[in-house]
N, CA, C and O atoms as a MOPAC input file, in Angstrom:
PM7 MOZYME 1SCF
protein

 N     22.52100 1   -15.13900 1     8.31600 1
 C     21.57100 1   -15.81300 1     7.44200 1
 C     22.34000 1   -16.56100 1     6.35800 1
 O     23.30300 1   -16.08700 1     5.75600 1
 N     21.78000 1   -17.88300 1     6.14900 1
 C     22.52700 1   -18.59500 1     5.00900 1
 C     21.75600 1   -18.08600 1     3.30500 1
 O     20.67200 1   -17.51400 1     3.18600 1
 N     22.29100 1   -18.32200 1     2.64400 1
 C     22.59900 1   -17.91400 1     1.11200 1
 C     20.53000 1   -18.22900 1     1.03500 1
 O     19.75300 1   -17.30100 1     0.81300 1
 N     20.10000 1   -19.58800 1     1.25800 1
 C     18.89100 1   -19.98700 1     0.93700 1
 C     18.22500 1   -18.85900 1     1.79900 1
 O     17.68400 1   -17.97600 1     1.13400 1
 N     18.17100 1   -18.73700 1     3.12600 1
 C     17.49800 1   -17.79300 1     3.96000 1
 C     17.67400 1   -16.50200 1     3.00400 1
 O     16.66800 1   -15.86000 1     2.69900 1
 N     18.43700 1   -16.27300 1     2.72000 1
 C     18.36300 1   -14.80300 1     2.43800 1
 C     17.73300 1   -15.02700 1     0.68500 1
 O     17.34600 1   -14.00700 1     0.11400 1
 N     17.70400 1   -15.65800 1     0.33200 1
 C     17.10400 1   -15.76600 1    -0.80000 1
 C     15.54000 1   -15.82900 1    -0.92100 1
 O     14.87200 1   -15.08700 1    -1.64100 1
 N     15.14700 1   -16.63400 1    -0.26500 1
 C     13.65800 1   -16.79600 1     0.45000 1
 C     13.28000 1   -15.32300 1     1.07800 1
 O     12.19700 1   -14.77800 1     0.86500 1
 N     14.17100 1   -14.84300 1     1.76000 1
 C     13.64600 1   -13.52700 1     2.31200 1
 C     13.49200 1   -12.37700 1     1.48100 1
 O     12.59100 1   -11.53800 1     1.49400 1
 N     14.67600 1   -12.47600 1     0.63400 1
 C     14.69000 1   -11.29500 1    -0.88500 1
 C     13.02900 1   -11.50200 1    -1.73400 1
 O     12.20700 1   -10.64400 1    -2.05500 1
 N     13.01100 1   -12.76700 1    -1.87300 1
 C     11.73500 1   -13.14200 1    -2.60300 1
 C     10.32100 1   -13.11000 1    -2.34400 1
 O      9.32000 1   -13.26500 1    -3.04400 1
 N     10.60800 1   -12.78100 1    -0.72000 1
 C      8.95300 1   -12.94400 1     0.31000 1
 C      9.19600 1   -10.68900 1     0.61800 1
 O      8.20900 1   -10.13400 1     1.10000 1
 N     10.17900 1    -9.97800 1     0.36300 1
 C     10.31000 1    -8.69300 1     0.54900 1
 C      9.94500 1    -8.13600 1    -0.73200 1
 O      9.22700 1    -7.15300 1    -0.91900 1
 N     10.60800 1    -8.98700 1    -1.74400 1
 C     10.34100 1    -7.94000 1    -3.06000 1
 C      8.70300 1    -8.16900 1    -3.57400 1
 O      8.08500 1    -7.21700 1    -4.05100 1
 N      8.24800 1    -9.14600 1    -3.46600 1
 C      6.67200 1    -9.45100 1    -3.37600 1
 C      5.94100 1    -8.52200 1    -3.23300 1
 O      5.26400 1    -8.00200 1    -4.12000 1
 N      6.02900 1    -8.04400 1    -1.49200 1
 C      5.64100 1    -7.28300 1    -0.49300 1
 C      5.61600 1    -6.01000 1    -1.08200 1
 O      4.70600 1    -5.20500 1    -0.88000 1
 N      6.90400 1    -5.73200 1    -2.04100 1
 C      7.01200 1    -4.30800 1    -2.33900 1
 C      6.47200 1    -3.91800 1    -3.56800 1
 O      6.23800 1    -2.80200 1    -4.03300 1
 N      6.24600 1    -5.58500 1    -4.21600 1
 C      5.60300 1    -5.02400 1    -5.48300 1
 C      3.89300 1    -4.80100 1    -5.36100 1
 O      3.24100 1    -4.14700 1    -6.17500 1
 N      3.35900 1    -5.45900 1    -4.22100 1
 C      1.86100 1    -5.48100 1    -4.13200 1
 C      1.52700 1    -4.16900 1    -3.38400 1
 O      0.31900 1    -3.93400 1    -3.37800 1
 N      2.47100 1    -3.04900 1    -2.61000 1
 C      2.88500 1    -1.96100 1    -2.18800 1
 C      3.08500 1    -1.03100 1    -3.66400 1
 O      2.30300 1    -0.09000 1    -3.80400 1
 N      3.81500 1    -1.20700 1    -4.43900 1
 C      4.16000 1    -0.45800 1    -5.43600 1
 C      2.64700 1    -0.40400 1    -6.34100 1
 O      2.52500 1     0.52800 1    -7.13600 1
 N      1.76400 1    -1.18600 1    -6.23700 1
 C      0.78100 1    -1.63600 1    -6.91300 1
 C     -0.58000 1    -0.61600 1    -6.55900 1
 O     -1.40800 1    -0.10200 1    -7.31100 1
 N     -0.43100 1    -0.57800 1    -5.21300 1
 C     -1.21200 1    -0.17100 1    -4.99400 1
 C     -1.14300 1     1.41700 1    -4.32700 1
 O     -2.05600 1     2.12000 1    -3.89400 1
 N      0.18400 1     1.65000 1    -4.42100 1
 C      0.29900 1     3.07700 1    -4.91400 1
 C      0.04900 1     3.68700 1    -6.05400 1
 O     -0.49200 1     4.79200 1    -6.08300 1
 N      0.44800 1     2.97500 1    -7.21600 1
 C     -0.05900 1     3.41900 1    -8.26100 1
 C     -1.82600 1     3.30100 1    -8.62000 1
 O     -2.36800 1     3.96300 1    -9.50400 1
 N     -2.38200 1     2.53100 1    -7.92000 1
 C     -3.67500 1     2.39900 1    -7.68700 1
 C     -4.13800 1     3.76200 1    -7.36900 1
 O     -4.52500 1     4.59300 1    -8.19000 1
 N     -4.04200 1     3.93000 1    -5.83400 1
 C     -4.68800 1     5.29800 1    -5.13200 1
 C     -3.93400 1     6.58100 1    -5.45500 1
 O     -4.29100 1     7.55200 1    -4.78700 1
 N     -2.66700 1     6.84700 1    -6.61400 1
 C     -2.11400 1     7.56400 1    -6.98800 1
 C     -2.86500 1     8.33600 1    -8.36500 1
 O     -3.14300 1     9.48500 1    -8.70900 1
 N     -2.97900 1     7.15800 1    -8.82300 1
 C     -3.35200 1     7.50700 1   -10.25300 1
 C     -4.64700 1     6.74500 1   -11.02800 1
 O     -5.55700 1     7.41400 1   -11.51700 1
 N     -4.63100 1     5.63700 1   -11.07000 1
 C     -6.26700 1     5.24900 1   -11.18800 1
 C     -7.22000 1     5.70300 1   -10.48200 1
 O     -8.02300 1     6.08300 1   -11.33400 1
 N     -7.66200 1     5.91300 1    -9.48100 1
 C     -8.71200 1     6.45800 1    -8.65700 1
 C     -8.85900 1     7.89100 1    -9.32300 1
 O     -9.96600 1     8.29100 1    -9.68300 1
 N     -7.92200 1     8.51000 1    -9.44700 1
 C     -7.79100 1     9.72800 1    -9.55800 1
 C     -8.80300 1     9.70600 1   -11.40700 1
 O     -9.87900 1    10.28900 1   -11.54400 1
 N     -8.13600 1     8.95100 1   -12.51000 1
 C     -9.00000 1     8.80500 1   -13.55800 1
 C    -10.11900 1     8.56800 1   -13.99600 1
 O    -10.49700 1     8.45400 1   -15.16200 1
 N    -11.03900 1     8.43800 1   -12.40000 1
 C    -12.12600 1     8.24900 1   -12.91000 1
 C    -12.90400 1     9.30500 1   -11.54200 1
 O    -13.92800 1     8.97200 1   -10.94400 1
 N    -12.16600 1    10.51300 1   -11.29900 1
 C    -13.08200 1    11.28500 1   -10.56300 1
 C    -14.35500 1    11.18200 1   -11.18400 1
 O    -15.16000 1    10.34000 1   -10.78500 1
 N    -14.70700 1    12.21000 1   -12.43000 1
 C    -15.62400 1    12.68000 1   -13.16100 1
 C    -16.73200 1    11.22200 1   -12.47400 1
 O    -17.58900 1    11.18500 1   -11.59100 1
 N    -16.26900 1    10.38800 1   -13.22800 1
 C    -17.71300 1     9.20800 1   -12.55600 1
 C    -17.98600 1     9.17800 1   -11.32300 1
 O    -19.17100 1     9.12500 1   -10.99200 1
 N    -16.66100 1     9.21000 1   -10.05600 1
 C    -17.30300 1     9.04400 1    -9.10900 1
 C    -17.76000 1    10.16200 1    -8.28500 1
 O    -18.05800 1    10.05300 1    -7.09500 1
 N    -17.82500 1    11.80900 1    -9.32500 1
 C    -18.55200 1    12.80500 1    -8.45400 1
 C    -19.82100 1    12.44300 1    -8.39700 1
 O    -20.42200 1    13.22600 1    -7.66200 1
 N    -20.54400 1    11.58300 1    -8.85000 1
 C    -22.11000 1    11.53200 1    -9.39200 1
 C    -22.36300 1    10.61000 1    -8.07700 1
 O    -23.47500 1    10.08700 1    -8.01100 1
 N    -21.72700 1    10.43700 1    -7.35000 1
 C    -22.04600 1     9.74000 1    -5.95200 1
 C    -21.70900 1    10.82000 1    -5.14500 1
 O    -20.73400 1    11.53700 1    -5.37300 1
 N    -22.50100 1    10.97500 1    -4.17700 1
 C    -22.00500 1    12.37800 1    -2.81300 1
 C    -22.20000 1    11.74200 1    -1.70200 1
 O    -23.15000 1    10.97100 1    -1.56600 1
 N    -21.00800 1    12.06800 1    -0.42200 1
 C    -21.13600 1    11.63600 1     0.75400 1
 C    -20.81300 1    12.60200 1     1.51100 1
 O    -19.77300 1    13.21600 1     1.27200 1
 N    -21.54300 1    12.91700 1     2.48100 1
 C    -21.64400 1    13.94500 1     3.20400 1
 C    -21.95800 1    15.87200 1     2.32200 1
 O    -21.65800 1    17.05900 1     2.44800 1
 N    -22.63500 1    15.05000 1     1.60000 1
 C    -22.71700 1    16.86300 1     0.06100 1
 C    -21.57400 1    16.90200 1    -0.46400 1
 O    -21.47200 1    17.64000 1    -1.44400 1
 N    -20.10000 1    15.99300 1     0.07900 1
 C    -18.93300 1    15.96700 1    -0.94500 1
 C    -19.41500 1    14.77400 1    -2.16100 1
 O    -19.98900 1    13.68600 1    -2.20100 1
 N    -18.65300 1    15.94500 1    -3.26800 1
 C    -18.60600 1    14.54100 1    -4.70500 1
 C    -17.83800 1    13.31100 1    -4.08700 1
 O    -17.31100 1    13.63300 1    -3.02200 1
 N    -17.62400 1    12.02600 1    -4.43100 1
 C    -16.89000 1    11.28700 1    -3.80200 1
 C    -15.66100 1    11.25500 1    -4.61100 1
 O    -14.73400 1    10.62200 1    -4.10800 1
 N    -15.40500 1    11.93400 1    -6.03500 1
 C    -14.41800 1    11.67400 1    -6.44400 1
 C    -13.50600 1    13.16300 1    -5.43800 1
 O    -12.39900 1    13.07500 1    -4.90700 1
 N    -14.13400 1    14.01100 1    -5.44900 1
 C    -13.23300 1    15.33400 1    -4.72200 1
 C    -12.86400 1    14.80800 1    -3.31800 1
 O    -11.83900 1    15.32800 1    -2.87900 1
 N    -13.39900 1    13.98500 1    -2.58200 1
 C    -13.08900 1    13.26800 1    -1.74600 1
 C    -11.76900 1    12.31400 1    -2.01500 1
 O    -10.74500 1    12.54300 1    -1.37200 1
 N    -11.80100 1    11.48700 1    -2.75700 1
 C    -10.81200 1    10.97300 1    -2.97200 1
 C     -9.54600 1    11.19400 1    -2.75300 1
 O     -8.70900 1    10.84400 1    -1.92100 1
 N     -9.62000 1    12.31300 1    -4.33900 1
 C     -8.23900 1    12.97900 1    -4.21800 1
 C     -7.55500 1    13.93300 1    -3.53400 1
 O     -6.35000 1    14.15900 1    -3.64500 1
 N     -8.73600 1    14.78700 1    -2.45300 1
 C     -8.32700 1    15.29500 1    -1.52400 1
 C     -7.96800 1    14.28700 1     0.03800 1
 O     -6.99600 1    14.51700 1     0.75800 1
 N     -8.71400 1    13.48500 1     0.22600 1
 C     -8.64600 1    12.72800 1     1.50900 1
 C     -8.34300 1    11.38200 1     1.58200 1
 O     -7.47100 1    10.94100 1     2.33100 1
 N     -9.11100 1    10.61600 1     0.74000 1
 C     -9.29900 1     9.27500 1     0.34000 1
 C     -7.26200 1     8.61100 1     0.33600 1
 O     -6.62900 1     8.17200 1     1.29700 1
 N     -6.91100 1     8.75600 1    -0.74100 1
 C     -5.50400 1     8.90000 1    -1.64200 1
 C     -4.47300 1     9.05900 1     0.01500 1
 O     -3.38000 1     8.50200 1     0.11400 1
 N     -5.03000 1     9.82700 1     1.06900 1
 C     -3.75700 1    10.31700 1     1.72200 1
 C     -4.02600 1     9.24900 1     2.96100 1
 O     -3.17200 1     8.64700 1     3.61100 1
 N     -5.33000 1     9.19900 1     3.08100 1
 C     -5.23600 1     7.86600 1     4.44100 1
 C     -5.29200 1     6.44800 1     3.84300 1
 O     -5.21500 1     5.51300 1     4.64100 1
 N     -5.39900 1     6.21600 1     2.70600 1
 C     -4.49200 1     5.01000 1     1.79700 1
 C     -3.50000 1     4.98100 1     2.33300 1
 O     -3.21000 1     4.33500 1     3.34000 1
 N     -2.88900 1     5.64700 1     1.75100 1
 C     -0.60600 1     5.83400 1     1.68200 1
 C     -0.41900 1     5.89400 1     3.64600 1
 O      0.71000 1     5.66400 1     4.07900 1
 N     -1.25800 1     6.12200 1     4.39700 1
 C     -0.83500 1     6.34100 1     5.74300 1
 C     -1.51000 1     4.84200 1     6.07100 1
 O     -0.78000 1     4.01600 1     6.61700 1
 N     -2.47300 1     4.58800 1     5.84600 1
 C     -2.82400 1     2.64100 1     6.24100 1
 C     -1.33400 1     1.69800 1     5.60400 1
 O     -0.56900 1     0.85800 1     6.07700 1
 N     -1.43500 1     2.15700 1     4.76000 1
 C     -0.42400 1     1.32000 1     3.76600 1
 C      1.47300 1     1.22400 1     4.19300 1
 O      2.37000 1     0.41100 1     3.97100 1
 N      1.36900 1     2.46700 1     4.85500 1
 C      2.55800 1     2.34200 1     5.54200 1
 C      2.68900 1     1.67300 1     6.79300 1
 O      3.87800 1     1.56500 1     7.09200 1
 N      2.17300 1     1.34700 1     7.35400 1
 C      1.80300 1     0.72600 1     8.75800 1
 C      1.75700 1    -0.67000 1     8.29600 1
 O      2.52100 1    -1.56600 1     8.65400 1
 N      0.41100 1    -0.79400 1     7.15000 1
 C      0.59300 1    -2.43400 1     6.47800 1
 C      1.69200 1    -2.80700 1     6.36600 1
 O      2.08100 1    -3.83000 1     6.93000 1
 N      2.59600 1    -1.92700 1     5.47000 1
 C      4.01300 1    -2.33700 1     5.03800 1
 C      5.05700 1    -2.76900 1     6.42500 1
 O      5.65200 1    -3.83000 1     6.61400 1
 N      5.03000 1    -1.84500 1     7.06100 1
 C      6.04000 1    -1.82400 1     8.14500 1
 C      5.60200 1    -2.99800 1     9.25800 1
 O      6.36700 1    -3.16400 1    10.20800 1
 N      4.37000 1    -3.83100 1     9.16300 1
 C      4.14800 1    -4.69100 1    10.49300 1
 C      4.42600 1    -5.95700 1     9.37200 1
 O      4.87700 1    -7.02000 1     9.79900 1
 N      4.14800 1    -5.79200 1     7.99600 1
 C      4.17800 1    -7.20800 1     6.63500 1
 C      5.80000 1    -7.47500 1     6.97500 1
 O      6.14700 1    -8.47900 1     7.59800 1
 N      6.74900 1    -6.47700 1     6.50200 1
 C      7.44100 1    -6.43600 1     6.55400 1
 C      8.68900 1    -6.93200 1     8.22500 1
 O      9.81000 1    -7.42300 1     8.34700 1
 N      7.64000 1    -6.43800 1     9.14400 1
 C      8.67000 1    -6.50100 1    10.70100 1
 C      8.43200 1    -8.14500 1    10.41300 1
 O      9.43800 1    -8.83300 1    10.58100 1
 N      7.01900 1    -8.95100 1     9.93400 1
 C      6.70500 1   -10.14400 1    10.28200 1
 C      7.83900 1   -11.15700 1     9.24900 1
 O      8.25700 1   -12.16700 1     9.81500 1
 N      8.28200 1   -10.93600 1     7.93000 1
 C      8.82500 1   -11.00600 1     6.83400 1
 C     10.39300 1   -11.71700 1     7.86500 1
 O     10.87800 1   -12.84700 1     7.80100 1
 N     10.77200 1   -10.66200 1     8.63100 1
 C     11.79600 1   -10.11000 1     8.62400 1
 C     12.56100 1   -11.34200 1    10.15700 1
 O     13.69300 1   -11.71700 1    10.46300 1
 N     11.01800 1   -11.59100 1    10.77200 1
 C     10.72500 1   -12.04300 1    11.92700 1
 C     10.96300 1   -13.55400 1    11.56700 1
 O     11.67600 1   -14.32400 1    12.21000 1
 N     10.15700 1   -13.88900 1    10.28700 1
 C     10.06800 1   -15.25200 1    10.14600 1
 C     11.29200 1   -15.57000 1     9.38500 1
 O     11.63700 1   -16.75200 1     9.37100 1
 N     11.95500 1   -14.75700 1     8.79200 1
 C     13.39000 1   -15.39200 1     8.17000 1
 C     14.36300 1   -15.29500 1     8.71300 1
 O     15.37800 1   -15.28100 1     8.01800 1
 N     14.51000 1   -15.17100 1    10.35600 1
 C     15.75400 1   -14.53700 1    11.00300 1
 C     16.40700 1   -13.40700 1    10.84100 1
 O     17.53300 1   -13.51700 1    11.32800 1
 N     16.15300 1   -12.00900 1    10.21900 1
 C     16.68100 1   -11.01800 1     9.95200 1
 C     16.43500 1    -9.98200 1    10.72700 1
 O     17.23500 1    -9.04700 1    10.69000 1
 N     15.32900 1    -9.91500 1    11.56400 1
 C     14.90000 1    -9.13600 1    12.69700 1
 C     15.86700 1    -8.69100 1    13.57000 1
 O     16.80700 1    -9.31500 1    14.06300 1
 N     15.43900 1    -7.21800 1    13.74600 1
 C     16.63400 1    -6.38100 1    14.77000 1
 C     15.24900 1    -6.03000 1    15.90600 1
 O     14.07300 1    -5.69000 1    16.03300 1
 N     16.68700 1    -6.48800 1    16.63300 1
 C     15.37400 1    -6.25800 1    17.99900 1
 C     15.79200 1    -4.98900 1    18.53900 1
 O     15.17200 1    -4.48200 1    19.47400 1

């Protein structure tokens, strides 16, 4: 990869990781601050905030890794850096 390629690619990865970093701290910790409000909604007789932070929070971070890893294979694809 030339100096520009890899510069373009640093800049289209660290993006990726900050809208990733973002939204970990999202389903980490904001969601989590407003259980109390969202027990007053129930789905399935669960509060939806006890939902959340028991279930919600963990198939986030497991979608989100998959997002990351196909954003990323495509990232990686379109700047020539791809290992096949």
């Amino acid at each position: 990869m030339s100096q520009g390629t890899e510069t373009k690619h640093w800049a289209r990865t660290s993006v990726l990781m900050w809208i990733m970093m973002a939204l970990w701290i999202f389903f980490s910790f904001v969601i989590h601050m407003f259980v109390n409000p969202l027990n007053q909604i129930s789905i399935l007789g669960f509060p939806l905030g006890f939902y959340m932070a028991s279930q919600g929070s963990l198939i986030a971070f497991v979608v989100m890794l998959f997002i990351f890893a196909k954003r990323q294979d495509t990232i990686d694809r379109e700047e020539g850096a791809a290992e096949d």
